[in-house]
Each structure stands twice: as C-alpha cells, then as structure tokens.
GUGUDO-207204 format. One record per residue (C-alpha): x, y, z; residue in three letters. Coordinates in steps of 0.2 Angstrom, whole numbers, padded with zeros to 4 digits, always signed. Layout:
<recs>
XYZALA ...
</recs>
This chain:
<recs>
+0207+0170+0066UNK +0208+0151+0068UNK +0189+0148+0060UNK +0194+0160+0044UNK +0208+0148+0044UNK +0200+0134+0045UNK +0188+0140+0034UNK +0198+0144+0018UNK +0207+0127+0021UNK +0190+0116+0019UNK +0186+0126+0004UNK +0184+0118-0012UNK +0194+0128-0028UNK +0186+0121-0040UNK +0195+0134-0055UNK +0210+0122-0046UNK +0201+0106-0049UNK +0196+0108-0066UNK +0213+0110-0072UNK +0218+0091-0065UNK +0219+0076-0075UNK +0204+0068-0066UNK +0210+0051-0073UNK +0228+0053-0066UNK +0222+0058-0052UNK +0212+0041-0047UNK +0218+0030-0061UNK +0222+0017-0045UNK +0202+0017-0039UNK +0198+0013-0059UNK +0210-0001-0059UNK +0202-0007-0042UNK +0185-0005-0049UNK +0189-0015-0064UNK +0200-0028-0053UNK +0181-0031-0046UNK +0171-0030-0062UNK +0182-0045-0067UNK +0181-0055-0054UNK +0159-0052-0055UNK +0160-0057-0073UNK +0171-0073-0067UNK +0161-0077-0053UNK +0141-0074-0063UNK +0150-0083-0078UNK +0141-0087-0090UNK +0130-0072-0088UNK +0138-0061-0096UNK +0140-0071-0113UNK +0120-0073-0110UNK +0116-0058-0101UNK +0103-0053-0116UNK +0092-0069-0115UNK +0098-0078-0097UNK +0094-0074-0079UNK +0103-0082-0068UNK +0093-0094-0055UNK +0095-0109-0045UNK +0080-0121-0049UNK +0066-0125-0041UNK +0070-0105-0034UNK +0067-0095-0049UNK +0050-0087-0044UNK +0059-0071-0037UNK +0071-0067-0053UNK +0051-0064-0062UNK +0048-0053-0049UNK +0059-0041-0049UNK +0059-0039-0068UNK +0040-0037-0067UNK +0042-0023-0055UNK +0056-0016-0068UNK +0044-0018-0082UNK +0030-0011-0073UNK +0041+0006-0068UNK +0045+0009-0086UNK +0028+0005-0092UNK +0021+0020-0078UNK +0034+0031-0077UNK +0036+0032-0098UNK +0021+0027-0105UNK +0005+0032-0094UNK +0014+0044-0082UNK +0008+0035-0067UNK +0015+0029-0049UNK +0023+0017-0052UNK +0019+0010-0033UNK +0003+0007-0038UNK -0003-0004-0051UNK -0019-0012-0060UNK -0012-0024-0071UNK -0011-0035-0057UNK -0028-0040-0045UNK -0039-0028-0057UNK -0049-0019-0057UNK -0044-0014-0037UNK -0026-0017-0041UNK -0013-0019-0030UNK -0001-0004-0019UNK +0017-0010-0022UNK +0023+0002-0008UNK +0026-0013+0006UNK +0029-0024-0008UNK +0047-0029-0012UNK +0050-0021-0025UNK +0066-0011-0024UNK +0064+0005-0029UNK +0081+0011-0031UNK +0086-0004-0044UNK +0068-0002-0052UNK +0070+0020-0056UNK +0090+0012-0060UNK +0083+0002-0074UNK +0072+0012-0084UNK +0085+0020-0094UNK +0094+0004-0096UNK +0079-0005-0102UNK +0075+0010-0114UNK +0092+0006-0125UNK +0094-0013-0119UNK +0078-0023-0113UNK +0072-0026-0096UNK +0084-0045-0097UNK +0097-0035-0100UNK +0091-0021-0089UNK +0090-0032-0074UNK +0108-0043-0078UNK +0115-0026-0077UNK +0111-0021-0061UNK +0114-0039-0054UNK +0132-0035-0060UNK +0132-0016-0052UNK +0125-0022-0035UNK +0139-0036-0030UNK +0154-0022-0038UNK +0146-0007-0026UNK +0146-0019-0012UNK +0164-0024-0016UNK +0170-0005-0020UNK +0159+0001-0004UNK +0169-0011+0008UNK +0187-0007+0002UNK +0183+0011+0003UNK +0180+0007+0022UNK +0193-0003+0027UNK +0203+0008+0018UNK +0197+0026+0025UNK +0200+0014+0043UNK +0217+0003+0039UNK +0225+0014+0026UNK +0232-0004+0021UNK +0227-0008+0000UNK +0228-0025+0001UNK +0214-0027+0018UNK +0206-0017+0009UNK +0205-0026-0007UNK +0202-0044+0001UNK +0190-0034+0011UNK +0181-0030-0003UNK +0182-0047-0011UNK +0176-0056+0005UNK +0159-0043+0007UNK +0156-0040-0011UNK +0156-0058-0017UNK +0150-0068-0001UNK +0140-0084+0000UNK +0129-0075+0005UNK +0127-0063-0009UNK +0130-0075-0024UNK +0116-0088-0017UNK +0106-0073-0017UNK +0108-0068-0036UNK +0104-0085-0043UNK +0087-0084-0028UNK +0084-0068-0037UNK +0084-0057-0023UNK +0091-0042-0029UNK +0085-0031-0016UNK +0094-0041-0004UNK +0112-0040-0011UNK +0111-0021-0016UNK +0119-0019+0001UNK +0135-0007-0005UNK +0127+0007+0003UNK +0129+0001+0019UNK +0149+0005+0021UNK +0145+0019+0010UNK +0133+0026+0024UNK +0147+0019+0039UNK +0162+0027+0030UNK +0152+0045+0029UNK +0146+0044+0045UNK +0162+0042+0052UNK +0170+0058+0039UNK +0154+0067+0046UNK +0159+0065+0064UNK +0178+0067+0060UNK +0176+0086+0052UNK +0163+0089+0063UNK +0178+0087+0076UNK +0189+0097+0067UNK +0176+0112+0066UNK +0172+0111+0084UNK +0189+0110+0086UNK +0196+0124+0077UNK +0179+0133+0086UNK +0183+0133+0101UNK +0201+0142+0097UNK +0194+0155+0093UNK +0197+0171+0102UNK +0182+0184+0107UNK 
</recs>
C-alpha cells in the first residue's frame, strides 16, 4: 500500500545512523557556526578578552545589564540553594516580596545560566549568553533562507544581516537580553513550514490509498 510505503520511507533507522560519522556528515553547518562565532567575538570585542570582569553597556544605559544578572543570580540562588520558585522572591520589597512572573526576567536565559554560573560566575554566565543569543539568531536565519533559497551564500548574508543588526547590538550594550534572544523566531518559521510540508505529503500519500 502507498501509506506502508510512505511510512517505511519517513522512518528513522537509527542502527543506520549511528554508524555515520556525525562530524563528516555536517562539518559544513560547524564551519558556519564558527564563521558566526567569529564574527560575534569581532563585533562584542573586547568582550571576550574581558568577559570575566566586563559587561558590555553604553552609558548612561547600564541600569538593565544589573538586571538581568540579578534575575540570573536570583535563579541559582532559588533553584540551588533554597529550592524555591524562582518567580517569586523576598530579597527584593521584603518582607511581601515581589512575583517576577510579569517581570522581565527571561526565563529561558535565566534556567540557561545556572549551570554556567555554577563552573564560571554569573559575569561570565551572562557574557555567555550575550554571545549564544546573537550566534542563534544568525544560525536560525541562514537555516531559513536556506530551507527556502537553497542558495549558501543568501543564506549566510542572511544570517549576518538578522543575527548582528543595529538593532540587536544597540540592544546588547542597553542590556536587553531578552530582547535580542530572538533566534527562535526562524526556528519556529522554518518548522512550521517542514510541519505543513510533511503534513502535505502524508495527506498526500493518504488519499492514494486504496480501500
């Protein structure tokens, strides 16, 4: 039958897979992903010679930068020490304390840096992520434009032209981190469109079948 067909050919042998050189196999995406990382270290410089002891800011903005590595601290602190939420605090306005829920605290980078602030510090911790956040937004976009152009070098500039905007460096040194972790968004585009493009298939290969 055309499902059984279509079935086998969707389904993953992973004996197959693990017999692969993984590295061989996508040594072109780690040469893009290091083509970015050293264009984040050029464009943050001199970050990374400081990233222990320096957070990047433009003055008199440097209010937010505290902020975030605050709320970094804080999730270690709860999470690690006193096995509490960690959206909820009584360090700050006590003894009521303060629900951090609505307050911008960005989670996902928060939860991200407790392990990195367990072997490097919260400055470093936070550098880090900085670092992580405009190199996903750079790899999310060339994965995009590539799943749509098939073309390498759109994709690339593509990536270089999201990933390390105006827009997201002025936000690095205003200390907004929640604002330039945004690589998520072609990530979410580019499986949305692989979602509806099986599901196509499947209904595809569906409706051939024969009762």
């Amino acid at each position: 039958m055309e499902f059984v067909k279509f079935i086998n050919r969707i389904r993953v042998d992973w004996s197959s897979l693990s017999k692969k050189n993984y590295i061989k196999q996508h040594s072109f995406y780690f040469l893009i992903f290091f083509a970015y990382f050293f264009i984040a270290i050029l464009m943050t410089y001199p970050l990374i010679t400081n990233i222990t002891s320096f957070v990047p800011c433009s003055l008199p903005w440097c209010d937010d930068n505290w902020n975030f590595i605050w709320v970094f601290w804080w999730f270690k602190k709860s999470l690690i020490d006193l096995n509490t939420n960690p959206l909820y605090s009584n360090y700050i306005f006590y003894p009521e304390g303060a629900n951090l829920l609505f307050f911008s605290s960005s989670p996902f980078n928060a939860i991200l840096s407790v392990p990195l602030q367990i072997f490097f510090g919260v400055i470093p911790a936070y550098n880090i992520l900085v670092l992580f956040a405009i190199i996903l937004n750079a790899i999310g976009m060339y994965l995009l434009v590539n799943y749509l152009t098939k073309d390498t070098k759109a994709s690339f500039i593509s990536g270089i032209v999201f990933g390390f905007s105006s827009y997201n460096l002025a936000r690095i040194f205003y200390g907004h981190i929640n604002t330039i972790s945004a690589g998520f968004i072609p990530l979410y585009i580019l499986y949305l469109l692989k979602i509806f493009e099986d599901l196509t298939i499947y209904l595809e290969h569906l409706m051939k079948i024969k009762i």
